[in-house]
N, C-alpha and C positions, 0 to 999 in steps of 0.2 A: 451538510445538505440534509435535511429532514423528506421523511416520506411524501409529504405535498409536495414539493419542488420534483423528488425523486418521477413524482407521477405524471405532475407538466413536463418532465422530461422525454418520459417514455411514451406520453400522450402526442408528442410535435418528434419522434423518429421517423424516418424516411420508411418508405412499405420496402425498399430493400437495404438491407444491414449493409455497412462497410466491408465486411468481407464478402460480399457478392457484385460490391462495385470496382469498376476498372481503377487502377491505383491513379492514374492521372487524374482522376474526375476526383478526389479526394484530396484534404485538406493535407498540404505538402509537411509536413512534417514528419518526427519517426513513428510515432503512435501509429500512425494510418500507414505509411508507404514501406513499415516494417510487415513482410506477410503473416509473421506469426502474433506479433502482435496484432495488429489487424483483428487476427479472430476474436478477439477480446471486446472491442471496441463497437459500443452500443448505438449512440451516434455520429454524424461527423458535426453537433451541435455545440459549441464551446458551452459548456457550464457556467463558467470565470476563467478570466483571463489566464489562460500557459496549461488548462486542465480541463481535458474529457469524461467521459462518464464511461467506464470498466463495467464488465459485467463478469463471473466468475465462469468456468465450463458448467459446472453443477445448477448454473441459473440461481442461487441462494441468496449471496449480495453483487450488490453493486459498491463502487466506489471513487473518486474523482483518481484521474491518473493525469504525468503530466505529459506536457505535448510533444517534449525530446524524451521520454521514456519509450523503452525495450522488452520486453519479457524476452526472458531467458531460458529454453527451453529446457533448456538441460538443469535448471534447478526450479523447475515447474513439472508438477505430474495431476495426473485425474486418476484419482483410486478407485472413488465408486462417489455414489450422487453424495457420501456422508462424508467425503472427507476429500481435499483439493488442498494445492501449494501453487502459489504463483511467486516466481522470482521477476526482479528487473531490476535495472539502473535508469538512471539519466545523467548527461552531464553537462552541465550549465557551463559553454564555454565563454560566455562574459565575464563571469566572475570565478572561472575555474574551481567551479563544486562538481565534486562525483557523491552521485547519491545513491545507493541500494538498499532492497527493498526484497522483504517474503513477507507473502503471507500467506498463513494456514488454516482453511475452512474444517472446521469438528463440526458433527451431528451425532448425538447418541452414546457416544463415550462418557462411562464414565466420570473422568476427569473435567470433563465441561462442566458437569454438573456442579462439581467441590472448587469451586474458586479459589481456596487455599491451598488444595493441590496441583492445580493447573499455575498456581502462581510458584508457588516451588520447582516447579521444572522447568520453567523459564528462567528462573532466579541461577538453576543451575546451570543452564547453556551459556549465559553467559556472566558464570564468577561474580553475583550478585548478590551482597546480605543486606540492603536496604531494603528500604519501604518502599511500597507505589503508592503513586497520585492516585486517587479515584473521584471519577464525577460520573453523574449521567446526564444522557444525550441522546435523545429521540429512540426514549425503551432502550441504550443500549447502557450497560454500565460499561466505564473505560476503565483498566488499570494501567499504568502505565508509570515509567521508570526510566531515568536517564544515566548515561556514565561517559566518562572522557576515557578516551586510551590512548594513550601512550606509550610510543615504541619506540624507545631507546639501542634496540640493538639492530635497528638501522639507519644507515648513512642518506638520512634525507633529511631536507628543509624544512618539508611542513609532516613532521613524523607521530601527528595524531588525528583521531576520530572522534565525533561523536553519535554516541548510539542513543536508539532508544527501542525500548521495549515492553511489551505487555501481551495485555489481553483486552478484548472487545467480548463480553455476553453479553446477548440476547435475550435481555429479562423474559420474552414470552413465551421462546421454546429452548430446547436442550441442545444449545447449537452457539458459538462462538467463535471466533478469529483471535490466533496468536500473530501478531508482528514483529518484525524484527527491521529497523530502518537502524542506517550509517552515512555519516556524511566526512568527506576529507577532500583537501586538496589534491586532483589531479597530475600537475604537472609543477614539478620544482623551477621551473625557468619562467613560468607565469605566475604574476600579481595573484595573491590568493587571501579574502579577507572572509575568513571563517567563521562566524562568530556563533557562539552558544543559543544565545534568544532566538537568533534570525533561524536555525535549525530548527529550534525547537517550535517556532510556530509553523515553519512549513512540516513541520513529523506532525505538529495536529490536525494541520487545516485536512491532511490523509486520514488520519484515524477518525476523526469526528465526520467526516464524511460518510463513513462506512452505511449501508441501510442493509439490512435483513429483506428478504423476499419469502415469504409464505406459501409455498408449494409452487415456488417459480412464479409467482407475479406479486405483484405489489399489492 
């Protein structure tokens, strides 16, 4: 989503936000009829099809979310306007994918600023000595990084994940987003067709969504 669409977005929002509408009157899904989620959720406008438009507590960016997704408060905090963590899942019971999902709002640190260091301490959370991808996309540069895991020393069926990982700056200010998305099968007794590509374009179609907001507005 680039800034023009981000702005027709914001331009066609309801005068009252989804957290101040009755949950009936709201599009039935978890996104919306979740109340802490809820708070998050900018319209009740689909963007594209299974995905809303996220807005972060700190008002900084926005981002597509999908429409069975959760924030999880307990791995979500608000430090101060410079710095935010949002957790959540989804779980796609058609095809039994469990997805989760942080992400981490920097301003002013720093480490935002040194891209080679911001990309080493991610490299180190998670046991990572490869190289990232990088492109850019609407002012943002993306880094980002994939790995399979494998857990052998459990008795399960479908006993791996896949991750992805990076960084999103903000070429115009000193402010970026670290990510951290997983995807695995949910339930061993359910059909589960996991595939690499298909993950990895839905970990993009999140991350190249991301938009920067400039003193809280667009």
């Amino acid at each position: 989503m680039n800034k023009e669409e981000a702005n027709q977005t914001q331009a066609g929002e309801e005068q009252k936000a989804p957290k101040e509408m009755d949950a009936k009157d709201l599009p039935q899904v978890t996104a919306f009829q979740d109340e802490a989620t809820r708070e998050y959720m900018v319209s009740t406008k689909e963007v594209e099809p299974g995905y809303y438009l996220l807005e972060s507590k700190t008002k900084r960016f926005r981002m597509l979310f999908p429409d069975n997704g959760k924030v999880i408060l307990s791995r979500s905090s608000y430090i101060s306007e410079n710095e935010e963590s949002i957790g959540f899942n989804s779980y796609d019971e058609d095809n039994n994918i469990l997805f989760d999902g942080k992400v981490t709002y920097y301003k002013g640190h720093s480490f935002v600023q040194d891209t080679k260091v911001m990309l080493e301490i991610i490299s180190g959370k998670n046991d990572y000595t490869g190289e990232y991808h990088n492109e850019e996309n609407n002012n943002n540069n993306i880094y980002i990084a994939s790995k399979k895991y494998t857990f052998d020393n459990i008795d399960r069926k479908y006993n791996f994940t896949y991750g992805y990982f990076g960084f999103v700056k903000f070429e115009e200010e000193d402010e970026g987003i670290e990510f951290s998305f997983s995807y695995s099968c949910k339930d061993d007794d359910k059909a589960c067709n996991l595939e690499e590509g298909e993950t990895k374009n839905l970990a993009e179609k999140i991350i190249e969504s991301i938009s920067f907001l400039s003193n809280g507005k667009e």
